[in-house]
Steps between C-alpha positions, in 0.01 A plus 500: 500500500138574342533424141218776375362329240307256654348213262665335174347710309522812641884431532507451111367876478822619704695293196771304657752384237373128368753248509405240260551746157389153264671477145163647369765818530667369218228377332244837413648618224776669382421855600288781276716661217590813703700301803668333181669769340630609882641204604438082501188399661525266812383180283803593271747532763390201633592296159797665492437748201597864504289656256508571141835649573751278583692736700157582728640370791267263758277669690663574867152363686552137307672282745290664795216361312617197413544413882168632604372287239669171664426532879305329683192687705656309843828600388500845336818672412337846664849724394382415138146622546594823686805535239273514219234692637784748545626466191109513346462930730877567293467356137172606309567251186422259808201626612398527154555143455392385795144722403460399185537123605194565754317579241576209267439215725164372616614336831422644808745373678796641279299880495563503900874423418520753256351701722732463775761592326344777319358628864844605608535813303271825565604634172284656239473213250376301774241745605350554115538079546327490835199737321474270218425233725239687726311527177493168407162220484728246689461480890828388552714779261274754694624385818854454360468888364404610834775332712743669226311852580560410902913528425471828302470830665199613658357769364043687445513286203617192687231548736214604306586131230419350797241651649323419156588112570411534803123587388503342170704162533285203543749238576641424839858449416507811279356677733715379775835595283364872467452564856838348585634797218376750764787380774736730664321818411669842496371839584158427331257822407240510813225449277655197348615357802149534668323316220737263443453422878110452492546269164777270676271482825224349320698305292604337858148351500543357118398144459811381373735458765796593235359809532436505835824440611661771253267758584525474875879504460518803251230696742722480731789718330254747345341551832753687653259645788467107560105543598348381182727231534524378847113394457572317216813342591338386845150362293785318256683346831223227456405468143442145423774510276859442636673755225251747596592471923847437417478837259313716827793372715782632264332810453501571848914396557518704182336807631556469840122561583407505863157488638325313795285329284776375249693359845179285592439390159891408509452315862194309371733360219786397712258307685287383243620093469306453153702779358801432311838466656639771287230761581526393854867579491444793312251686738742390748769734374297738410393544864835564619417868362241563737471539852313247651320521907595249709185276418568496136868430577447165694250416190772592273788300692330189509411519129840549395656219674199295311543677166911484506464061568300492164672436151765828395221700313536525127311716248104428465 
């Protein structure tokens, strides 16, 4: 029910497929000379050419394209997007299309499309891709390098890229993307885990609440002990920004954290009639995980027969 990314942007940084791929697709170029000699670029499919050889046959990917190209963003075809993302992990001269029109065009816009289809496929071209991008003076490639580097495997390099970011980067939504790399961590290296953990917890306490919100919802995986965390996570329960609260409140469905003080911070949100209907609703669920005395019970059932009469929640 949580969705874990918890404000537009930080949803962007998970890269959901975009549904509105413009004609600018077709309009960047047609493709460096390299993708050429391989096979027809996308712009040539598109015009219905098949390469200096006339025998080249159409590019397998070209009517996917050509319907993402038409939809409409409240009427996506989604078995188009997915299909080409699939075929964009299984056909490199794809990817290498795909990559070398990123690089062409100048709209930001069509770079997140690009993106999302590029962002399906931890391969290795991807990852040299994703490294190129880290490096680069634009914000937005940066951030568009690191969301590639969160679908690749994890690995002391990994970490330590981002641990420089996470010292080094000056901009919120580049910093933001880097932590959100650091999801779903393995069997980390004690030392690496433990500093990682200190530089998330005081990244909690950025002033960005991009940040914020990532931070306290990475923390939260890297803390495995959950005590770094649970103070945190309780402290971002009423940040003044909804992602951040709504971020603290997946974290602790996520991890399953339990504490007395987490339950009363939960209970004062339930009851808290300024708050948001969805984070309302939200700390209601969440409370079902904890056992609750009889006082905080009759507090509880009153609340929920308030919260459950308010609109169905929906996604801050």
């Amino acid at each position: 029910m949580l969705l874990h990314a918890v404000s537009s942007s930080f949803r962007a940084r998970l890269v959901v497929c975009s549904f509105a791929f413009a004609a600018s697709i077709f309009s960047t170029g047609s493709g460096a000379d390299n993708v050429a000699d391989a096979a027809p670029t996308v712009a040539d499919a598109a015009k219905g050419k098949r390469g200096d050889d006339a025998t080249t046959p159409v590019p397998p990917w070209e009517e996917l394209l050509r319907r993402i190209s038409a939809m409409d963003d409240k009427d996506p075809d989604i078995n188009a997007v997915w299909a080409a993302r699939r075929m964009a992990y299984e056909n490199p001269a794809l990817r290498a299309d795909l990559i070398q029109r990123y690089t062409r065009t100048s709209e930001t816009s069509a770079k997140t499309r690009f993106i999302d289809l590029i962002n399906a496929s931890a391969t290795p071209d991807v990852a040299v891709f994703a490294q190129q991008l880290i490096a680069s003076t634009s914000s937005i490639e940066r951030s568009h390098g690191f969301s590639l580097l969160a679908a690749q495997p994890r690995d002391a390099k990994v970490y330590q890229r981002v641990a420089r970011a996470m010292q080094e980067e000056k901009e919120p939504e580049v910093l933001a993307a880097a932590i959100m790399a650091l999801e779903k961590p393995g069997i980390v290296e004690p030392a690496m885990s433990q500093s990682m953990v200190s530089r998330l917890q005081k990244l909690t306490r950025h002033v960005h609440h991009d940040v914020r919100s990532s931070s306290v919802w990475v923390l939260a995986q890297w803390d495995k002990a959950g005590k770094t965390a649970e103070t945190s996570i309780n402290q971002a329960l009423f940040d003044p920004a909804p992602e951040v609260r709504h971020a603290a409140l997946a974290a602790i469905e996520r991890r399953q954290l339990r504490s007395e003080p987490l339950k009363h911070s939960l209970i004062k949100i339930l009851v808290n009639k300024n708050e948001l209907p969805p984070m309302r609703f939200t700390a209601m669920q969440a409370l079902n995980n904890f056992a609750l005395n009889n006082t905080e019970y009759r507090v509880y059932t009153q609340a929920r027969l308030e919260v459950e009469k308010l609109e169905p929640p929906v996604e801050p």
